[in-house]
LOMIMAR-43444 format. One record per residue: residue number from 1; x, y, z of N, C-alpha, C in turn. Coordinates in Angstrom, 1 decimal. Layout:
! residues N
+------+--------+---------+--------+---------+----------+--------+--------+---------+--------+
: resi : n_east : n_north :   n_up : ca_east : ca_north :  ca_up : c_east : c_north :   c_up :
+------+--------+---------+--------+---------+----------+--------+--------+---------+--------+
:  NUM :      X :       Y :      Z :       X :        Y :      Z :      X :       Y :      Z :
...
+------+--------+---------+--------+---------+----------+--------+--------+---------+--------+
This chain:
! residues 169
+------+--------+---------+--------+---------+----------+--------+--------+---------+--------+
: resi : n_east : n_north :   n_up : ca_east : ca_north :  ca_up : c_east : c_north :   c_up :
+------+--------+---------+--------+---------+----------+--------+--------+---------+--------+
:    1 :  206.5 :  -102.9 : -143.0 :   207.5 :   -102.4 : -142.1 :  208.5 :  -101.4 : -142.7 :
:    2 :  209.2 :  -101.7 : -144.1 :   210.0 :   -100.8 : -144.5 :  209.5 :   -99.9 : -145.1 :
:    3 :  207.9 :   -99.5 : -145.9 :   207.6 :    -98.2 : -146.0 :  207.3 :   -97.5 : -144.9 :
:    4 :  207.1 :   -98.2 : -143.5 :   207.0 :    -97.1 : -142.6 :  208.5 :   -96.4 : -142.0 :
:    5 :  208.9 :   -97.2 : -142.2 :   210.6 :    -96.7 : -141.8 :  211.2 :   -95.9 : -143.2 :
:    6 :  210.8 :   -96.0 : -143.8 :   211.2 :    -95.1 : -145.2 :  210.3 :   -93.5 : -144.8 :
:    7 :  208.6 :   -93.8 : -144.6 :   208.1 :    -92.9 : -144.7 :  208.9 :   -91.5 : -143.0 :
:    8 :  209.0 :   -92.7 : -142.4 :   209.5 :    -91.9 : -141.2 :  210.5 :   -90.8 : -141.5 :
:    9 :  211.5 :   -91.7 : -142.2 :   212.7 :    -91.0 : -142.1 :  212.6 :   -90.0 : -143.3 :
:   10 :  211.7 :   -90.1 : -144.1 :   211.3 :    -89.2 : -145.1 :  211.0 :   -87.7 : -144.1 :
:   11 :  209.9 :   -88.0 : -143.5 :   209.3 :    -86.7 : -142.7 :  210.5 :   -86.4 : -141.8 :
:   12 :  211.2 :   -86.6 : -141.1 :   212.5 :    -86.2 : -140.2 :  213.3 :   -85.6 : -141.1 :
:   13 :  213.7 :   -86.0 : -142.6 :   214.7 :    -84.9 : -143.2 :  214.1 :   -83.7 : -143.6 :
:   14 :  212.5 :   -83.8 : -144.0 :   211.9 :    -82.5 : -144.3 :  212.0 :   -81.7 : -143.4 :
:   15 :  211.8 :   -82.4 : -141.8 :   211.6 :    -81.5 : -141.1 :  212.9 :   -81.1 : -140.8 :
:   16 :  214.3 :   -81.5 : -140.5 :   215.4 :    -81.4 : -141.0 :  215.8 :   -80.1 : -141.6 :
:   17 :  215.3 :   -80.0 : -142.9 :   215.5 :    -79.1 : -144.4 :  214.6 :   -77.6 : -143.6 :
:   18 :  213.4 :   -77.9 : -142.9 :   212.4 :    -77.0 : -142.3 :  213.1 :   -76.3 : -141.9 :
:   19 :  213.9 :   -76.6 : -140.9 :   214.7 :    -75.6 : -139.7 :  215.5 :   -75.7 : -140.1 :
:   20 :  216.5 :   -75.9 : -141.1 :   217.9 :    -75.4 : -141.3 :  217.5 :   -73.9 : -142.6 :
:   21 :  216.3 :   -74.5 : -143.4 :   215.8 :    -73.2 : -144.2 :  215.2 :   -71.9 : -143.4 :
:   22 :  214.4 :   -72.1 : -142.2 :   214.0 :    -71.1 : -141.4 :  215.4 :   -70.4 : -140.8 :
:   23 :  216.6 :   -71.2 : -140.4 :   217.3 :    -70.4 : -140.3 :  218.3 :   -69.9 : -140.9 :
:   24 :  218.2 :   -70.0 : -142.0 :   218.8 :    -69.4 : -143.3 :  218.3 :   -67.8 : -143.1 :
:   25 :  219.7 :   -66.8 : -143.2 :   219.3 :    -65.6 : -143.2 :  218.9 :   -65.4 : -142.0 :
:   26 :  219.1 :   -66.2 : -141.0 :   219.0 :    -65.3 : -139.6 :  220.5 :   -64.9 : -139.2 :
:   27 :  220.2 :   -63.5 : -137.9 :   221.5 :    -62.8 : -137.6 :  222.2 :   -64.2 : -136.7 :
:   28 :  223.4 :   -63.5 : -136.6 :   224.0 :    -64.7 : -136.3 :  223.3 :   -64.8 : -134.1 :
:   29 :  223.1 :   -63.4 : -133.8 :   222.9 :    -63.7 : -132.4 :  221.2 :   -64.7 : -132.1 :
:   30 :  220.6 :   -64.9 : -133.2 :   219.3 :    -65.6 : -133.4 :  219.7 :   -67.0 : -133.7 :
:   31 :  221.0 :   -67.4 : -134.5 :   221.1 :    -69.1 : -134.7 :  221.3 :   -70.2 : -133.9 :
:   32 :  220.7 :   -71.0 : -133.8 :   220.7 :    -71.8 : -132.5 :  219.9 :   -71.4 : -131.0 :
:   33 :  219.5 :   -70.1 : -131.4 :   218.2 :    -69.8 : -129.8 :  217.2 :   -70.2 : -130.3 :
:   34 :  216.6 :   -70.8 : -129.3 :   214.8 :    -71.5 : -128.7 :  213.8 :   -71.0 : -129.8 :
:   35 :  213.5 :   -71.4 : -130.5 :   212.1 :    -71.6 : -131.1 :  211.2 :   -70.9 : -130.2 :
:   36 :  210.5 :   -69.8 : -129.7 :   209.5 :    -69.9 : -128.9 :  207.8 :   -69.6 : -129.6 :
:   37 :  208.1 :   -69.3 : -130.2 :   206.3 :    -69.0 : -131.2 :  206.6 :   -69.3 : -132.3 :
:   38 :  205.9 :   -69.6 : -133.1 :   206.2 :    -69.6 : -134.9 :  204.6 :   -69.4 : -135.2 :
:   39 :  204.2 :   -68.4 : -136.4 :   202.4 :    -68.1 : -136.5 :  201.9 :   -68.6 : -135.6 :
:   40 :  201.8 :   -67.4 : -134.8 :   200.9 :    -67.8 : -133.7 :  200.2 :   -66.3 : -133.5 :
:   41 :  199.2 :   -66.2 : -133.2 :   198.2 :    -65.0 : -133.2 :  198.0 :   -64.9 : -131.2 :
:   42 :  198.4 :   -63.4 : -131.1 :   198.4 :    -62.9 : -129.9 :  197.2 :   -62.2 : -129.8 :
:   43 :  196.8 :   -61.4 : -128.6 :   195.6 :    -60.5 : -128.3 :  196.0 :   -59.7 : -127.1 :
:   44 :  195.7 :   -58.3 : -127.4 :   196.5 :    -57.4 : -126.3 :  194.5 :   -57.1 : -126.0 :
:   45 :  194.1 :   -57.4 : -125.4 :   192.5 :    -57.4 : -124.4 :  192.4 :   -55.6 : -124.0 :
:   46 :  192.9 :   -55.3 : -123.6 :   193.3 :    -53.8 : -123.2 :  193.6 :   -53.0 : -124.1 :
:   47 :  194.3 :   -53.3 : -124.9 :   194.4 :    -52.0 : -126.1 :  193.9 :   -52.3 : -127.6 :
:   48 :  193.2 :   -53.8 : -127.3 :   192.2 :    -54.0 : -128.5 :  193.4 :   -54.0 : -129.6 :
:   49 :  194.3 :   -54.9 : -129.5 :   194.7 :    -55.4 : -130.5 :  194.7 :   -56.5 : -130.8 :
:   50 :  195.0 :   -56.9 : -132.0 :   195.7 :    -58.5 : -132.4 :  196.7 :   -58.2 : -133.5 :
:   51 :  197.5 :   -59.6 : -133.5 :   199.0 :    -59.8 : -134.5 :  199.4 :   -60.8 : -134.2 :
:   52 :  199.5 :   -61.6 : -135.5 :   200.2 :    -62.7 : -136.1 :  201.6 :   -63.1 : -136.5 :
:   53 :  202.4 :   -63.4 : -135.4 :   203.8 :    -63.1 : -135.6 :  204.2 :   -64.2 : -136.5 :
:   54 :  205.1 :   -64.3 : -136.7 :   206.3 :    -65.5 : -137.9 :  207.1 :   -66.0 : -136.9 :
:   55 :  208.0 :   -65.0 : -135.9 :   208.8 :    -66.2 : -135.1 :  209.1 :   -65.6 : -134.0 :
:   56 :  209.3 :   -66.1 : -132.6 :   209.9 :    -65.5 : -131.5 :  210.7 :   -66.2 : -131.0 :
:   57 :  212.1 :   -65.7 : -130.9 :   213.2 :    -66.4 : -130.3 :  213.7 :   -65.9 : -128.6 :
:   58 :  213.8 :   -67.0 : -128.2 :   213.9 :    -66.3 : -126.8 :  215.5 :   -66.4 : -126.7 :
:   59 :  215.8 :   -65.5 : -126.1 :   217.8 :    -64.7 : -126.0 :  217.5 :   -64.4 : -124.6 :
:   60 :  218.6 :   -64.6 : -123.8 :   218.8 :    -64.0 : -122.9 :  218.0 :   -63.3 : -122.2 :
:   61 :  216.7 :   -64.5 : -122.0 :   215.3 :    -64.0 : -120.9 :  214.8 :   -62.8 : -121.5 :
:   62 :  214.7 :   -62.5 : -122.7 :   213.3 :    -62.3 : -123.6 :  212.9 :   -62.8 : -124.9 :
:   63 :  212.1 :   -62.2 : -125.5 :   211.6 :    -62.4 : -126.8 :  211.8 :   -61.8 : -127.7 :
:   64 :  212.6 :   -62.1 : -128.8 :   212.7 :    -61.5 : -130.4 :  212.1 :   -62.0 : -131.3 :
:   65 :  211.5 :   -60.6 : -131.9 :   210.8 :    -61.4 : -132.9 :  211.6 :   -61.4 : -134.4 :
:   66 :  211.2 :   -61.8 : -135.1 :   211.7 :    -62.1 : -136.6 :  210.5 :   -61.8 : -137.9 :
:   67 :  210.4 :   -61.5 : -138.7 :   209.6 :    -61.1 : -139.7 :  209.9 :   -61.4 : -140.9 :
:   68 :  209.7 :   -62.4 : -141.8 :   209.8 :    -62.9 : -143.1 :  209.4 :   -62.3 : -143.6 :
:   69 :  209.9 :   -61.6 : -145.0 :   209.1 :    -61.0 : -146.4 :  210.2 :   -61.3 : -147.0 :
:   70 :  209.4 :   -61.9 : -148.6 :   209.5 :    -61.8 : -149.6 :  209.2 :   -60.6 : -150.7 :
:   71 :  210.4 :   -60.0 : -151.1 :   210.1 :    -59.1 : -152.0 :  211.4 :   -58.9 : -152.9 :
:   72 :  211.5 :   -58.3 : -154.2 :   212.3 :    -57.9 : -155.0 :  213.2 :   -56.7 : -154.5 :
:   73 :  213.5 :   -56.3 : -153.5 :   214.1 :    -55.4 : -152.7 :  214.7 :   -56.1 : -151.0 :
:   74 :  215.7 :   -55.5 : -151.4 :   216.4 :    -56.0 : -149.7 :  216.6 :   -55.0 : -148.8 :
:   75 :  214.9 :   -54.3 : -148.2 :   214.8 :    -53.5 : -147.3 :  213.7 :   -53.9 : -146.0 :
:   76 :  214.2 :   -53.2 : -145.2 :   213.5 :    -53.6 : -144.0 :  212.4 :   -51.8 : -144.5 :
:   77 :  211.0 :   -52.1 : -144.2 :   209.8 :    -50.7 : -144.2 :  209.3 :   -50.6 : -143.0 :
:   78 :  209.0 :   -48.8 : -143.3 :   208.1 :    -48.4 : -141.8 :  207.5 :   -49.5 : -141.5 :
:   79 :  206.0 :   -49.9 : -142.4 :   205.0 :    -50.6 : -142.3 :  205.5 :   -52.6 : -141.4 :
:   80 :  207.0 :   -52.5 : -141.8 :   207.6 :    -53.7 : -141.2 :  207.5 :   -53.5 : -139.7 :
:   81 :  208.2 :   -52.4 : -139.4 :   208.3 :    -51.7 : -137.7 :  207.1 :   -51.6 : -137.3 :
:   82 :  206.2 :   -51.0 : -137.8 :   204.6 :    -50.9 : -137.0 :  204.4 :   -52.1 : -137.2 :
:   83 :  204.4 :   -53.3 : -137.7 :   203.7 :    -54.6 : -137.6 :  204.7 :   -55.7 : -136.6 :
:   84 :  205.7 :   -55.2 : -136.6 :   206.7 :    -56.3 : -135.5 :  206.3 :   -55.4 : -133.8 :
:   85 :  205.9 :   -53.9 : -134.1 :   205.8 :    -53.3 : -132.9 :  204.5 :   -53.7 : -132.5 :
:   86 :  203.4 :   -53.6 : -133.0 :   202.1 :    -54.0 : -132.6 :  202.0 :   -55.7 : -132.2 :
:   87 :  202.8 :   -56.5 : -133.0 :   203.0 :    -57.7 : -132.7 :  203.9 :   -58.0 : -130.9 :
:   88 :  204.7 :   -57.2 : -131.0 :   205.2 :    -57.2 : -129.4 :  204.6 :   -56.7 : -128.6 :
:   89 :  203.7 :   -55.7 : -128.6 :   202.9 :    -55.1 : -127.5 :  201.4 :   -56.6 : -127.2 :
:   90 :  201.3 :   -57.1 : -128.3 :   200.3 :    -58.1 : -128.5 :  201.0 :   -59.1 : -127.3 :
:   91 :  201.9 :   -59.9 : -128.1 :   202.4 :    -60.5 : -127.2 :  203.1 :   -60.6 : -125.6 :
:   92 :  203.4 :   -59.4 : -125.6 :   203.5 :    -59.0 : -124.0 :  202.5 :   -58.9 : -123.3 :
:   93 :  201.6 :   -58.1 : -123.6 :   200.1 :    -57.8 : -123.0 :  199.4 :   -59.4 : -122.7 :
:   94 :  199.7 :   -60.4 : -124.1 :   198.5 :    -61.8 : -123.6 :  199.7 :   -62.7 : -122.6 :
:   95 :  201.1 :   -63.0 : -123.1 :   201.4 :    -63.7 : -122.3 :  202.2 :   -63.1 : -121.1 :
:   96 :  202.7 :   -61.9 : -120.6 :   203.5 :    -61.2 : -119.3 :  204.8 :   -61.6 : -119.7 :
:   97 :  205.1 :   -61.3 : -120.8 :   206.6 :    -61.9 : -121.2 :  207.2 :   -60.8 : -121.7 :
:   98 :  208.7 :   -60.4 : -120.8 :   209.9 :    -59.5 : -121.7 :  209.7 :   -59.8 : -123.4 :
:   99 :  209.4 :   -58.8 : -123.6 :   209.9 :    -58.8 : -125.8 :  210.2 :   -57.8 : -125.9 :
:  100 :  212.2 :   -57.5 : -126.7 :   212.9 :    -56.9 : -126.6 :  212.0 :   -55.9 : -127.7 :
:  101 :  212.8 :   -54.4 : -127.6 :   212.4 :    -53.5 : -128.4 :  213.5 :   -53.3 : -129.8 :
:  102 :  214.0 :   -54.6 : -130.1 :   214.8 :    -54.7 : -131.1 :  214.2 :   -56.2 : -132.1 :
:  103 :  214.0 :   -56.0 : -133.2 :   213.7 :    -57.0 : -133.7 :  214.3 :   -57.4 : -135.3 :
:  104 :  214.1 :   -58.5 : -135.7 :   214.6 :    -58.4 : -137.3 :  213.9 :   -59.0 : -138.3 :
:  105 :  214.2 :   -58.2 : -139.3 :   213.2 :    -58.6 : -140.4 :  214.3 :   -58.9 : -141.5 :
:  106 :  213.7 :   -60.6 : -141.9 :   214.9 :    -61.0 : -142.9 :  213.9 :   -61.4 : -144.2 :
:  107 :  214.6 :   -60.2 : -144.9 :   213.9 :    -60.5 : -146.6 :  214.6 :   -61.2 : -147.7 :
:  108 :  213.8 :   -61.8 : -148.0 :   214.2 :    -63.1 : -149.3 :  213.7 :   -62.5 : -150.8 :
:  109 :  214.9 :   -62.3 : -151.3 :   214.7 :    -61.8 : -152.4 :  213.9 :   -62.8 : -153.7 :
:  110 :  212.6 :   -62.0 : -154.3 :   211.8 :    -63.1 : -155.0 :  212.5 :   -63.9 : -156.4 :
:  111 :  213.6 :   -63.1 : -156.6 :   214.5 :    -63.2 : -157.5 :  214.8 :   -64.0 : -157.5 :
:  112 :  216.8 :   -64.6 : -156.6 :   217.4 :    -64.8 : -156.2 :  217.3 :   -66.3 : -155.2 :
:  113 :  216.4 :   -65.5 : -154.4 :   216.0 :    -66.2 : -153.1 :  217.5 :   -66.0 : -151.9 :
:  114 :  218.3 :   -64.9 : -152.1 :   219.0 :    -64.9 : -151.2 :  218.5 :   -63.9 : -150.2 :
:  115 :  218.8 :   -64.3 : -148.9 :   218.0 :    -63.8 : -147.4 :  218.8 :   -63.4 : -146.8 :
:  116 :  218.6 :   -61.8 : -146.5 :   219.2 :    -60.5 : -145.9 :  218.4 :   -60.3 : -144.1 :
:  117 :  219.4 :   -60.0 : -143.0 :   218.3 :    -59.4 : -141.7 :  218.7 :   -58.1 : -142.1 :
:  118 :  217.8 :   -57.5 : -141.0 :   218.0 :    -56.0 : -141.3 :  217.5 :   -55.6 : -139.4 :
:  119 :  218.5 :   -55.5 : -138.4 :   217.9 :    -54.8 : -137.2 :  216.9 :   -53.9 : -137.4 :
:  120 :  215.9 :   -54.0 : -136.5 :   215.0 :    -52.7 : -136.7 :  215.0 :   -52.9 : -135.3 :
:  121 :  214.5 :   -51.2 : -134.4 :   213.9 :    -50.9 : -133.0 :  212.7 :   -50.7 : -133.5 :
:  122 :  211.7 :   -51.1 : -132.7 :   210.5 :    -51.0 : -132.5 :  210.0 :   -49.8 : -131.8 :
:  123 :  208.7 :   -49.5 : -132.3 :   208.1 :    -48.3 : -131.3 :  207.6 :   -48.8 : -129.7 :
:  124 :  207.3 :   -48.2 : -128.8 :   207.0 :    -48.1 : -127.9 :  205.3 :   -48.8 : -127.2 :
:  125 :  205.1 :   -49.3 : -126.8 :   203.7 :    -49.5 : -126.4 :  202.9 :   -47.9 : -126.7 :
:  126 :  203.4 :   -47.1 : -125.6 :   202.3 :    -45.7 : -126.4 :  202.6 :   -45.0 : -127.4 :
:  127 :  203.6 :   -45.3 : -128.6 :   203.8 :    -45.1 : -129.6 :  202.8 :   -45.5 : -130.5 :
:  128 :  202.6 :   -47.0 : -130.3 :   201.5 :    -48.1 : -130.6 :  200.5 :   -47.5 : -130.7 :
:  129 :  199.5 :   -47.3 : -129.3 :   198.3 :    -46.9 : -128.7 :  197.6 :   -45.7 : -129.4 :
:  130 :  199.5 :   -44.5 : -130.0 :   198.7 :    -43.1 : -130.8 :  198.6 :   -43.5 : -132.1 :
:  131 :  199.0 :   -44.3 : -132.6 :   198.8 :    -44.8 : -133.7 :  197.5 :   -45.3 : -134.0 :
:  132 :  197.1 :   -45.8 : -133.2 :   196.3 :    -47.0 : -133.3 :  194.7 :   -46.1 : -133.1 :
:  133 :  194.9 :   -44.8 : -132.0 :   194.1 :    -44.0 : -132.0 :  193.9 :   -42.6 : -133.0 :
:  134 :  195.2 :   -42.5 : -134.0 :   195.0 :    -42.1 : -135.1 :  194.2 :   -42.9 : -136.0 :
:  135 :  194.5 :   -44.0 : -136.3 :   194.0 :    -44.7 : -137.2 :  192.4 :   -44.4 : -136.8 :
:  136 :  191.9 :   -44.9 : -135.9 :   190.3 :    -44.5 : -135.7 :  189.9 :   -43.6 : -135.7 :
:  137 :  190.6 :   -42.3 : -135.3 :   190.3 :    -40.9 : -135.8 :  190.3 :   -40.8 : -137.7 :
:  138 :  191.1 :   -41.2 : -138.2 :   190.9 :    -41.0 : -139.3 :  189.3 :   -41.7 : -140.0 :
:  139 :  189.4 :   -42.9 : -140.0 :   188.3 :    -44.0 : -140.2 :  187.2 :   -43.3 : -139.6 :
:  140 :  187.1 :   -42.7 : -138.3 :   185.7 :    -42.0 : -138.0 :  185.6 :   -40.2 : -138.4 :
:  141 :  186.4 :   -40.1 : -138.8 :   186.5 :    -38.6 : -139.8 :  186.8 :   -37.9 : -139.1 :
:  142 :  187.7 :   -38.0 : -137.9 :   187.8 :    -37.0 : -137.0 :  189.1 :   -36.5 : -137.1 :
:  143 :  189.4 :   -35.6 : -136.1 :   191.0 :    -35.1 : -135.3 :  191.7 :   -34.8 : -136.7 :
:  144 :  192.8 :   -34.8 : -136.4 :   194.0 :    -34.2 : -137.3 :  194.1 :   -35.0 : -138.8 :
:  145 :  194.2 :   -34.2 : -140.0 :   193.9 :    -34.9 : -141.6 :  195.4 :   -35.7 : -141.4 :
:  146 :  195.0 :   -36.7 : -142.3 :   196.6 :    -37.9 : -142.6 :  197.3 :   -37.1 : -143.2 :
:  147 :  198.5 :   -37.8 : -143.0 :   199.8 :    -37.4 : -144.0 :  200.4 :   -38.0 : -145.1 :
:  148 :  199.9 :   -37.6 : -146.6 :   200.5 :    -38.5 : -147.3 :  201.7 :   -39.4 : -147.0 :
:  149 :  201.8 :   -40.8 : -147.8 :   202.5 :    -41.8 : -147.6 :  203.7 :   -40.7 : -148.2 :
:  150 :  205.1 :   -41.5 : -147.6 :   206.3 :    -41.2 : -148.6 :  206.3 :   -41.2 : -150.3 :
:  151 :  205.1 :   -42.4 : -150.7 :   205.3 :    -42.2 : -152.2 :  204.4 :   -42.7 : -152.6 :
:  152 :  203.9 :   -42.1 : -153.9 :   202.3 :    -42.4 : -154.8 :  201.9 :   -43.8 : -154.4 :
:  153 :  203.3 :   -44.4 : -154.6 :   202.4 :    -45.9 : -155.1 :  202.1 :   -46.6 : -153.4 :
:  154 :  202.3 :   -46.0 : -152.5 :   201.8 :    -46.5 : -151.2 :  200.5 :   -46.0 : -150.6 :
:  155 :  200.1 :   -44.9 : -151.6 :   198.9 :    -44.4 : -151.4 :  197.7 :   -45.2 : -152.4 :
:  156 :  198.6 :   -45.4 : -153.6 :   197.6 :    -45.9 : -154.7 :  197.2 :   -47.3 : -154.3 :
:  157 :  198.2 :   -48.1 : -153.5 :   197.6 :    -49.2 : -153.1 :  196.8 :   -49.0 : -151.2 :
:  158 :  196.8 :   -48.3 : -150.8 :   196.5 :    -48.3 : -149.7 :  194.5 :   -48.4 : -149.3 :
:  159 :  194.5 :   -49.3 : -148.6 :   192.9 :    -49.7 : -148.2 :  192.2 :   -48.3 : -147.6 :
:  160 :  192.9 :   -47.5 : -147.3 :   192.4 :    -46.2 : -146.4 :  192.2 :   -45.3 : -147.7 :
:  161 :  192.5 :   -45.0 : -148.9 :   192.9 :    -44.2 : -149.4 :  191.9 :   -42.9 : -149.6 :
:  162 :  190.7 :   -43.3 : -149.9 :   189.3 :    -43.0 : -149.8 :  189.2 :   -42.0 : -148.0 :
:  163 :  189.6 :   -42.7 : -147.6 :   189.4 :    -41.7 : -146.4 :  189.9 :   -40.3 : -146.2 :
:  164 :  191.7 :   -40.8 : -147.1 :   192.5 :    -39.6 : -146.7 :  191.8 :   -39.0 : -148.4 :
:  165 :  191.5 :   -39.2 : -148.8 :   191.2 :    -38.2 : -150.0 :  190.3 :   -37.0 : -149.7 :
:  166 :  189.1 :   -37.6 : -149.1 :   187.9 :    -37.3 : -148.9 :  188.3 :   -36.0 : -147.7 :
:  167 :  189.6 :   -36.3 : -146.9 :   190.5 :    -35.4 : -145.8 :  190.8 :   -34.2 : -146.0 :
:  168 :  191.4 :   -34.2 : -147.4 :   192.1 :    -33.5 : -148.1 :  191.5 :   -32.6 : -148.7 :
:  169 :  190.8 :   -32.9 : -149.1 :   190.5 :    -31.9 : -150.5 :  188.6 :   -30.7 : -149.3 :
+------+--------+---------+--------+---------+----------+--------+--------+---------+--------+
């Protein structure tokens, strides 16, 4: 009987420690609103997407989303915005729910470990859609050549890179 009441109370402070660490580094208008998603994988059926969000807080009859990264830099990136924006169009499309076009991305330095938000606005649903139909234009060799990234090293790691090379020259 008392390892089970030990083990109990064990799992209640983790989970405790869980959500006072998740909200570590959130804005202040996010502390204390609703949990509504946490990794949860959406599907927009119509525009053939999918996205894996990290958290959605519901405010004042919609959905915000939140975006965790770890990195040695305390910046919010493009590549953050098109992945919280593709994630909202996901999510509105499967469940018919308001998701604001403002979202936040709070980075935890790998250093440190101290956690910065950073507001970002999101693109548009058809902001999304030309994107999304660039990307297949490129991939099937077609329409307008890419535009190098902002800097070498986003090209040098980039999965497409072969494509835009082959564009180019």
């Amino acid at each position: 009987m008392g390892v089970v009441v030990v083990a109990t109370l064990y799992a209640l402070s983790r989970r405790h420690s869980t959500l006072e660490d998740d909200e570590r580094g959130l804005p202040a208008a996010l502390r204390g609103a609703r949990l509504a998603h946490a990794e949860e994988t959406f599907r927009s059926a119509a525009r053939r997407l999918v996205a894996r969000l990290d958290r959605a807080y519901e405010v004042a009859g919609e959905l915000v989303l939140v975006e965790f990264k770890t990195r040695r830099t305390d910046v919010a990136y493009m590549a953050d915005i098109l992945e919280l924006s593709v994630q909202r169009v996901a999510l509105q499309d499967e469940r018919q729910v308001p998701v604001s076009m403002t979202a936040w991305v709070v980075t935890q330095n790998s250093v440190t470990g101290k956690r910065h938000s950073h507001r970002v606005t999101l693109l548009s649903a058809a902001e999304v859609e030309a994107l999304r139909t660039h990307y297949l234009e490129i991939e099937a060799g077609v329409g307008r050549a890419p535009t190098p990234a902002r800097s070498d090293n986003q090209c040098l790691h980039c999965g497409h890179r072969a494509a835009c090379i082959g564009r180019q020259e």
